[in-house]
C-alpha positions as CSV (number, residue, x, y, z in Angstrom):
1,X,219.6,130.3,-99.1
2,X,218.1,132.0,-96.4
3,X,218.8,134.5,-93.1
4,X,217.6,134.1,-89.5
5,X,216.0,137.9,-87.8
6,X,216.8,137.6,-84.5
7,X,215.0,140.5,-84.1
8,X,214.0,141.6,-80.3
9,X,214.9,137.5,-79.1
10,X,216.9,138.7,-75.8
11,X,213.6,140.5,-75.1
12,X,211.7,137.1,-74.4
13,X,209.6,138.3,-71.5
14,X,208.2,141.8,-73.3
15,X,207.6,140.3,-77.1
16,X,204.2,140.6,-76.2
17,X,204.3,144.5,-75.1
18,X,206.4,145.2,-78.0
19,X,204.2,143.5,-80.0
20,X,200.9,145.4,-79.2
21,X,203.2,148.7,-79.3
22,X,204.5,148.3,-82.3
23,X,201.2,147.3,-83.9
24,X,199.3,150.5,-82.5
25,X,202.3,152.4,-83.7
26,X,201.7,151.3,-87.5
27,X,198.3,151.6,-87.3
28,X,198.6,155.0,-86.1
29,X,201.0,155.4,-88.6
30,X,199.1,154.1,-91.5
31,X,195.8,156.2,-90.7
32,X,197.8,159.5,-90.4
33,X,199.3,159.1,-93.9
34,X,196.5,157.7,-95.4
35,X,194.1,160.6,-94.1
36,X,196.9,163.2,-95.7
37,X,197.0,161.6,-98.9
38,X,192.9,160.8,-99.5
39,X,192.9,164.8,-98.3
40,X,195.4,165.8,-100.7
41,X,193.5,163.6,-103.6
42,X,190.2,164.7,-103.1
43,X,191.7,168.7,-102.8
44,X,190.6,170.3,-106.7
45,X,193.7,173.0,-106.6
46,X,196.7,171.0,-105.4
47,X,200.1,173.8,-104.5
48,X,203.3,171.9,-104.9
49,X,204.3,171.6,-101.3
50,X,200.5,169.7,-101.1
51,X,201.8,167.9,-104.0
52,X,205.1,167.0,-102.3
53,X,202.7,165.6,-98.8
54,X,201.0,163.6,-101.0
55,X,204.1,161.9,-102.0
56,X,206.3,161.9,-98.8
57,X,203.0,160.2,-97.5
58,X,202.9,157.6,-100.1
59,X,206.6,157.2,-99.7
60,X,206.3,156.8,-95.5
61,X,202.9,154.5,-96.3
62,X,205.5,152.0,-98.7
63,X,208.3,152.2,-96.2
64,X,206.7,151.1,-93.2
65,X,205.2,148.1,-95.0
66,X,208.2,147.3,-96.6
67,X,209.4,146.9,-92.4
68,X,207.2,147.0,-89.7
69,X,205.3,143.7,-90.6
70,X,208.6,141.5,-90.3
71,X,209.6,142.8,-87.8
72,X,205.8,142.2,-85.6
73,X,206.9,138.6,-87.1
74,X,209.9,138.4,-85.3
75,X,208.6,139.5,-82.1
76,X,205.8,136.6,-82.6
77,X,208.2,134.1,-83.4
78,X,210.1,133.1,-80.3
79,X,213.6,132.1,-81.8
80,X,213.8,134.9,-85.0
81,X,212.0,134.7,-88.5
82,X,213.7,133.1,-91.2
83,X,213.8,135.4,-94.7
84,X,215.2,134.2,-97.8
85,X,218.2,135.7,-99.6
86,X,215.7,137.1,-102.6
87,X,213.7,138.1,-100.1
88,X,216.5,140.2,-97.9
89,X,217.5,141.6,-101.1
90,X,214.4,143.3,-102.1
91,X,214.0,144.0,-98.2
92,X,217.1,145.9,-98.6
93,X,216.7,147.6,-101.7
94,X,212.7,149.0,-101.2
95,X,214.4,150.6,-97.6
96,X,217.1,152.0,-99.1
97,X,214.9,153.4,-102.3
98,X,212.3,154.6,-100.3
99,X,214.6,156.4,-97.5
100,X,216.3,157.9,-100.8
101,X,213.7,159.2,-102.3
102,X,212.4,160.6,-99.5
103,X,216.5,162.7,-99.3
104,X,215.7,164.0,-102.6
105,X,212.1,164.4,-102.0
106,X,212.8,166.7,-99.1
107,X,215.6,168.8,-101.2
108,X,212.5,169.6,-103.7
109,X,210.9,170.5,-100.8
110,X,213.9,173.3,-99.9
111,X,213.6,174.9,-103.0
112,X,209.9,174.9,-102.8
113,X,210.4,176.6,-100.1
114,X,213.5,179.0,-101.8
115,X,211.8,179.9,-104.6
116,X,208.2,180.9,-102.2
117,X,210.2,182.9,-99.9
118,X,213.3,184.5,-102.2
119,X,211.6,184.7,-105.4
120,X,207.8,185.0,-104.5
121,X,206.6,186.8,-107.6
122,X,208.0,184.0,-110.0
123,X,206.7,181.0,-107.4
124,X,203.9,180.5,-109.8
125,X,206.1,180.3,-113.2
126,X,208.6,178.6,-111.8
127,X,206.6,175.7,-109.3
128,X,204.2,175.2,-112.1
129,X,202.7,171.2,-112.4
130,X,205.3,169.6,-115.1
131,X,208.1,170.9,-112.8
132,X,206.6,169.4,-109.8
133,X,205.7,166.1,-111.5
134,X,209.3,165.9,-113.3
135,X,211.3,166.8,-109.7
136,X,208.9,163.7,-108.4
137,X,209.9,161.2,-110.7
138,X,213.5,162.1,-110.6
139,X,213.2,161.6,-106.9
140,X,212.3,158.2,-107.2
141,X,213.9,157.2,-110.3
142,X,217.0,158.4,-108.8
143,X,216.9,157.2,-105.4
144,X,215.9,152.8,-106.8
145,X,218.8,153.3,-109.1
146,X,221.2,154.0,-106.4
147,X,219.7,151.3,-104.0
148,X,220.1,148.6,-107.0
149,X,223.8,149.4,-107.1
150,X,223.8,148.9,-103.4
151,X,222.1,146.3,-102.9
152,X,223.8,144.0,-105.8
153,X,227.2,144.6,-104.4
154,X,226.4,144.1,-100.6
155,X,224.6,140.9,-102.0
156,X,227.5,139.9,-103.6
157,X,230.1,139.8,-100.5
158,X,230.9,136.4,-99.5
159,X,228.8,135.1,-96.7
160,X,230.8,132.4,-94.9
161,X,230.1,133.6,-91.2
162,X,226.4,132.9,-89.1
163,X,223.5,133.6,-91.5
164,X,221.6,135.1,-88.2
165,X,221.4,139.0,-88.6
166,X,221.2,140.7,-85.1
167,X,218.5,143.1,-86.1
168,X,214.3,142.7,-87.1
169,X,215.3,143.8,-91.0
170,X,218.1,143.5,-93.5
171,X,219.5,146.5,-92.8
172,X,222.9,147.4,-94.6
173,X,225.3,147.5,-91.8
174,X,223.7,144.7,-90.2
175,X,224.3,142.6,-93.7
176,X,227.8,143.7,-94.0
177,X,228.7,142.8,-90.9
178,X,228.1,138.7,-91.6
179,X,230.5,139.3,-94.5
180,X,234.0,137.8,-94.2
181,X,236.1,140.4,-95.3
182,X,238.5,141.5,-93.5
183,X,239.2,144.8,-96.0
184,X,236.9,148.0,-96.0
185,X,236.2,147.8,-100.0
186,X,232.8,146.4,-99.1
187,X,231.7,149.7,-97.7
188,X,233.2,151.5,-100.7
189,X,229.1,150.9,-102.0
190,X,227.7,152.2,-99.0
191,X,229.4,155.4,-98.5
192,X,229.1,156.0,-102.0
193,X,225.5,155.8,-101.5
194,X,225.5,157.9,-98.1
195,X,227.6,160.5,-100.5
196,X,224.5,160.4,-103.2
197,X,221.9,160.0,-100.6
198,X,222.6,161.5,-98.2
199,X,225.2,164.3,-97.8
200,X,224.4,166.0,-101.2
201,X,220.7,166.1,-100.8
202,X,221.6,167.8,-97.4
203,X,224.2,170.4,-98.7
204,X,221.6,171.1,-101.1
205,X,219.3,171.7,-98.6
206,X,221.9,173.5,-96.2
207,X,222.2,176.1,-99.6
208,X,218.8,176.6,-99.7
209,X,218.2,177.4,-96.2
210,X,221.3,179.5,-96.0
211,X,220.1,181.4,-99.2
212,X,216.3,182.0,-97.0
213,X,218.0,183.1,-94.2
214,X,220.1,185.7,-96.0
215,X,216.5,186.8,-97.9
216,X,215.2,186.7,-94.5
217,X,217.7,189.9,-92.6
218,X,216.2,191.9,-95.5
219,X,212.0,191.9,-94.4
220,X,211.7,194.5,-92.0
221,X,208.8,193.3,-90.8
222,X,209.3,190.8,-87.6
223,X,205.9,188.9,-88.8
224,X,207.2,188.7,-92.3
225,X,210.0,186.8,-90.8
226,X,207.8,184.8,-88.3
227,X,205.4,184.1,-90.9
228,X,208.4,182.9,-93.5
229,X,210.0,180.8,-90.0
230,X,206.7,179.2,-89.7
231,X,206.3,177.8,-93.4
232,X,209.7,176.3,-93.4
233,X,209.6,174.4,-89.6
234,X,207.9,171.6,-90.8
235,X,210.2,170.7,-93.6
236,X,213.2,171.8,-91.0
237,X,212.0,169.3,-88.5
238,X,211.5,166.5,-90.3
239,X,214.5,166.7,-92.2
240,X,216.7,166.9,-88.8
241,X,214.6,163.5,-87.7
242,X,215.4,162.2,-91.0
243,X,219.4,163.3,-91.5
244,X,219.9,162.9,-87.9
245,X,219.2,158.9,-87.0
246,X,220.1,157.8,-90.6
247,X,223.6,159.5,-90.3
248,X,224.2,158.2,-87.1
249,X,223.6,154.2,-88.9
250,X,225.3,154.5,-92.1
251,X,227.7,156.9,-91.9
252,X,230.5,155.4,-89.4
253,X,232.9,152.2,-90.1
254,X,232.1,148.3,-90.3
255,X,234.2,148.2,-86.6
256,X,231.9,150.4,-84.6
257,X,228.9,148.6,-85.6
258,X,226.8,147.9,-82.3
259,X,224.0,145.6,-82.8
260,X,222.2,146.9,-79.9
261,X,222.4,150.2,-80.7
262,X,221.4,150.2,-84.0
263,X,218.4,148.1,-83.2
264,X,217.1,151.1,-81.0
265,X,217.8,154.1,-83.5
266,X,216.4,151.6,-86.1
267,X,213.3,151.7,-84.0
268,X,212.9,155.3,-83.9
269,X,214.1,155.4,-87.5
270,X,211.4,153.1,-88.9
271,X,207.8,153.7,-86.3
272,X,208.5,156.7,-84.4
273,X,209.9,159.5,-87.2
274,X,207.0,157.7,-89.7
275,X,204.2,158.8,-86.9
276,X,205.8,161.8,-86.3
277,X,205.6,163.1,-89.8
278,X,202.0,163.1,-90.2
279,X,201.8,164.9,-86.7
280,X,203.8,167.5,-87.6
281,X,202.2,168.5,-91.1
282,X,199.1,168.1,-89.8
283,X,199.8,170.5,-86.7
284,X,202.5,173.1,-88.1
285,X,200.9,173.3,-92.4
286,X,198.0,175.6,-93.4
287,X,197.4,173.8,-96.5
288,X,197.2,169.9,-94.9
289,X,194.8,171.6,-92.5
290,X,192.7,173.6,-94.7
291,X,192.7,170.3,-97.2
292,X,191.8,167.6,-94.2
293,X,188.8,170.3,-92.6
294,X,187.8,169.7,-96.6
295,X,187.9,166.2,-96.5
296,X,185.8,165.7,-93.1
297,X,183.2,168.8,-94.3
298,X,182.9,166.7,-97.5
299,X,182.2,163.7,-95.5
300,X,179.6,164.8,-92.7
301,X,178.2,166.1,-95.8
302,X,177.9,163.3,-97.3
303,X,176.9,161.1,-94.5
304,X,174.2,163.8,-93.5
305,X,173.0,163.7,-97.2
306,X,172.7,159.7,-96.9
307,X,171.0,160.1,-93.3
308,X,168.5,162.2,-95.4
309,X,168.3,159.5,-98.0
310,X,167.1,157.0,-95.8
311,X,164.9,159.0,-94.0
312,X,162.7,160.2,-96.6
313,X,162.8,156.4,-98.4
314,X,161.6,155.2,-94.8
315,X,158.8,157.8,-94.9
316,X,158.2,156.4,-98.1
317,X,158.0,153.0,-97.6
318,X,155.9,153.6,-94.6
319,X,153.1,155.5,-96.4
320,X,153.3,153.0,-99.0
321,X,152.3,150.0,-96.4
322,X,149.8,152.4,-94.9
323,X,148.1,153.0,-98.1
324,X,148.1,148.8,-99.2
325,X,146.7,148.1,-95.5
């Protein structure tokens, strides 16, 4: 009925450390995405790659919630947290979804790119608002179907062995691995999921970077081609983070699964590429900058119109008890 997160347990003596780490990490985390989204929200003319931030921000805001608060659980809790089947389940499912989506979401984002940079005089007609809002939906539609159909066949594996999983979430190879199967049809599921996941959305990404690149021996120009470098290295960088740690979990066999191992890249995989993200658009994209110098002009205007406000209501108020006395 219910699973044991051992989480970080052989690290007794620096639960507290972690602890204050990992909670400055999320909250770190949490601000950074949050100021990109209220920045994209309150921005009147929204391009589609501001359009895709916005969502990659919402997507990162869901997936560390859907983790990072168990897993400051089980560093409170001395011996693991104990999480019920249901509740692994849907554990499972929102990580799987939300890492999905954000596969496809980053393929959108290569043929934002493509179509800016190879067919810039149709960018317009082609990136218009219903495309961008139908590629978003797809995304996400996509990406939860895909996890259902993972998670109800992991979830349906005999589970005869310990119910304690070695890790601080119900991650998939971490599951699997309390199975008793001795066959590899379990991971049939899995790597049809790392197929729909994760190597198509990152040939299709490979095609559309291959097709820039050829576009790109064509300029002449050396800061046309620095200029087009610099628009893509954001979306190149986060998609390496991204394709890099989650191949390195999901795409391997049930008998090299290494609990310690997968804790750490889990670690990076969850907090560290999460607070990276919002770093790296915030530093390397015009747009996010331009749109966040927006949002804090609109607020010290604001907050200097309310200083204003109360000034003149105290001048007020004063000549008022001046004139009564």
């Amino acid at each position: 009925m219910e699973f044991l997160l051992l989480g970080f347990s052989e690290l007794f003596c620096l639960r507290v450390f972690l602890f204050l780490i990992f909670l400055i990490v999320h909250l770190v985390t949490l601000a950074g995405n949050v100021m990109i989204f209220v920045a994209v929200v309150m921005e009147p003319s929204r391009p589609p790659m501001l359009f895709f931030l916005c969502q990659l921000s919402v997507i990162e805001l869901c997936y560390t919630l859907v983790i990072v608060p168990k897993a400051l659980l089980s560093l409170i809790v001395v011996d693991g947290s104990t999480i019920s089947f249901i509740g692994c389940a849907a554990q499972m499912h929102f990580f799987v979804a939300l890492g999905g989506a954000e596969c496809f979401l980053l393929v959108a984002m290569s043929y934002d790119r493509y179509v800016a940079i190879c067919q810039p005089l149709h960018y317009i007609a082609v990136m218009n608002e219903g495309l961008c809002f139908r590629l978003a939906v797809a995304c996400c539609l996509g990406s939860f179907a895909v996890a259902l159909g993972l998670t109800v066949a992991v979830f349906r594996l005999p589970f005869c062995q310990s119910h304690q999983i070695n890790h601080f979430f119900c991650d998939v190879p971490a599951v699997l691995h309390l199975a008793c199967t001795q066959s590899y049809t379990p991971e049939l599921p899995l790597l049809a999921a790392c197929v729909l996941l994760l190597l198509l959305p990152f040939l299709l990404i490979l095609t559309s970077y291959v097709c820039i690149a050829a576009a790109l021996l064509h300029v002449t120009s050396s800061l046309g081609r620095s200029k087009a470098f610099s628009t893509c290295f954001s979306h190149l960088a986060i998609t390496l983070l991204h394709y890099g740690c989650a191949t390195f979990i999901y795409i391997r066999p049930k008998s090299s699964y290494s609990p310690a191992q997968d804790k750490m890249v889990s670690l990076v995989y969850t907090n560290i590429t999460p607070l990276l993200y919002p770093l790296i658009y915030s530093l390397r994209n015009k747009e996010i900058r331009g749109a966040m110098r927006k949002m804090f002009r609109r607020k010290r205007g604001a907050q200097m119109n309310s200083d204003t406000i109360r000034a003149v209501t105290g001048c007020l108020d004063f000549n008022v008890k001046i004139y009564q006395h």
